[in-house]
Each structure stands twice: as C-alpha cells, then as structure tokens.
C-alpha positions as a Markdown table, in Angstrom:
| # | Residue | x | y | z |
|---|---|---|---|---|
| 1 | Unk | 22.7 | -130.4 | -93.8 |
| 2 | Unk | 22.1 | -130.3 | -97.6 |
| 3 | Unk | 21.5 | -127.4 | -99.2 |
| 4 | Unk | 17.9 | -125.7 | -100.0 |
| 5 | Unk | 16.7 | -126.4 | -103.9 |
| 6 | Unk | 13.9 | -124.2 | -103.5 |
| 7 | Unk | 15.4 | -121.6 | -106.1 |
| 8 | Unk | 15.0 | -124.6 | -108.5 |
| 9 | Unk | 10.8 | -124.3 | -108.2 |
| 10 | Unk | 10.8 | -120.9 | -110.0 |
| 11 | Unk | 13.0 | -122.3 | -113.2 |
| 12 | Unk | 10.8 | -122.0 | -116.3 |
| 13 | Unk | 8.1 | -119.4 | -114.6 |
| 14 | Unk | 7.7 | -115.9 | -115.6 |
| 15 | Unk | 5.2 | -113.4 | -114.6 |
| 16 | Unk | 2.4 | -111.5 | -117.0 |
| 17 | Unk | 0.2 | -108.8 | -116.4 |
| 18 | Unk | -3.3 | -109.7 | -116.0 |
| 19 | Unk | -2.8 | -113.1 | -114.9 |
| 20 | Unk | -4.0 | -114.9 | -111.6 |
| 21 | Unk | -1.3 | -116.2 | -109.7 |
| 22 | Unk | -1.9 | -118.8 | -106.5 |
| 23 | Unk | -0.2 | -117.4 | -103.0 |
| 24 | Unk | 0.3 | -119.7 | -100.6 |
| 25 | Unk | 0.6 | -118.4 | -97.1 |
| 26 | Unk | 1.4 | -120.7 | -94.0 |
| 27 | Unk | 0.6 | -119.1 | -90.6 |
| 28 | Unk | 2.9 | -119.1 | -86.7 |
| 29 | Unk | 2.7 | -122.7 | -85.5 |
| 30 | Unk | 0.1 | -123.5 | -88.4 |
| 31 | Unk | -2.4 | -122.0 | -86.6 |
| 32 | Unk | -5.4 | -122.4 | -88.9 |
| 33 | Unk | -6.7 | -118.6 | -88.9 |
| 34 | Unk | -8.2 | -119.0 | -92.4 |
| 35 | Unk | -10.9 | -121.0 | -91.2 |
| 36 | Unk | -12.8 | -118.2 | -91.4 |
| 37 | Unk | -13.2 | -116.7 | -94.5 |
| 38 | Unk | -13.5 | -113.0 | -93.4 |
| 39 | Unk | -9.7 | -113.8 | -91.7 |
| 40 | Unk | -8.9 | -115.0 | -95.3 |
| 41 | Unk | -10.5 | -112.2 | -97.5 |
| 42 | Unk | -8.4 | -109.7 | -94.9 |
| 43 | Unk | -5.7 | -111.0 | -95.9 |
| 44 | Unk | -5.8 | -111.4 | -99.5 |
| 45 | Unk | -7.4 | -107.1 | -99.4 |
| 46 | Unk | -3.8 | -106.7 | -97.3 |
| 47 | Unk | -1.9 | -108.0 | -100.0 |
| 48 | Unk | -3.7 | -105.9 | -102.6 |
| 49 | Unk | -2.6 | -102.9 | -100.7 |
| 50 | Unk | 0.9 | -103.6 | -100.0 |
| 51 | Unk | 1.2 | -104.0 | -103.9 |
| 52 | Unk | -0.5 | -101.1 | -105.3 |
C-alpha cells in the first residue's frame, strides 16, 4: 500500500489571526446530517467552543 501524502497539502500554509479558514468535516458513513442548516450551525457554535 503506498504511503499517505497528505502531510504534503499543508506545505506553504501558515495560519493568521483574524483570518477565515474553510473546515471540512465528513460525517459516519457520509450520512448527510448538514442538510439541515440548524445541524450545521450546531456544529460550527461546537467548534467555537472547543477552541476558546
């Protein structure tokens, strides 16, 4: 099995204070929970949490 390259998407990137970043989030099985936006807006007030 060849080995993952995934390491190689972050070359070049850096983070800055202030700035928007996109988060991708995939769910069990793909199960599209985001459908509704109240599921996504949960989600995204979760993150903000956990960060703070």
């Amino acid at each position: 099995m060849p080995k993952a390259q995934s390491h190689l998407l972050r070359r070049g990137r850096c983070s800055k204070p202030g700035r928007l970043y996109l988060l991708t989030t995939t769910t069990h099985q793909r199960k599209p929970l985001f459908h509704d936006f109240e599921h996504a807006r949960l989600v995204v007030r979760r993150r903000i949490i956990c960060t703070s």
